[in-house]
N, C-alpha and C positions, 0 to 999 in steps of 0.2 A: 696699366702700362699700354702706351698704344703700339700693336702689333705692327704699324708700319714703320715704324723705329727699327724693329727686332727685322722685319722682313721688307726691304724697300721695294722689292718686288711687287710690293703688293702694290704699290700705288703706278703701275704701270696695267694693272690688272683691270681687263673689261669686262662688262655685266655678264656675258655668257661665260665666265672663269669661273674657277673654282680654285683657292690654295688649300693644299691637305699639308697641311703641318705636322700630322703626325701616325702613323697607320699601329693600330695595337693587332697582334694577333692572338689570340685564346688558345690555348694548345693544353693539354692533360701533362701533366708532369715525367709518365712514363713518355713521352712525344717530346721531350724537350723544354716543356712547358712554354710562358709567354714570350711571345717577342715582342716588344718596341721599336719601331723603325721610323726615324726622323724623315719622314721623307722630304721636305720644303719643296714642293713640286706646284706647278702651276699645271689645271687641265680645263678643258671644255665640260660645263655643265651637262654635256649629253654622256659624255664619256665617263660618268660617276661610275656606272655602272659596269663598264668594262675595266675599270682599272681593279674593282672591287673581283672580277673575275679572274682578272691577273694573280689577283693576291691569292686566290683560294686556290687556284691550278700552283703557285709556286711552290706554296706552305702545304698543299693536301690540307684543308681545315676545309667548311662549311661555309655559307655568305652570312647566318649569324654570330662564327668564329672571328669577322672582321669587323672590326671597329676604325673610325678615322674621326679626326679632326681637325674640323677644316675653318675656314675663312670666305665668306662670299659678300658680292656687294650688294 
């Protein structure tokens, strides 16, 4: 399937982008356990990293607690 079907955003998307199609968090069971977050977000390949920090100040988890899946060109 090509993902720019599913996300036409992407084809507006320039080389310094990044689309995170999907952000997992890792959490223990007593914690709530895992979240799945759709996120369909478009960000600047410098900002991987702080958005990664976002996530782990929101959820309280680790930056090996966050997973994502992304799309780049």
């Amino acid at each position: 399937m090509n993902p720019e079907i599913q996300y036409p955003e992407i084809k507006e998307m320039k080389n310094d982008e990044i689309f995170i199609e999907w952000a997992y968090i890792i959490r223990s069971k007593r914690n709530g356990g895992n979240l799945n977050l759709h996120t369909k977000t478009i960000i600047k390949k410098q900002s991987y990293r702080a958005f990664v920090k976002a996530l782990e100040q929101e959820y309280k988890v680790e930056q090996e607690d966050v997973e994502l899946v992304t799309i780049s060109r």
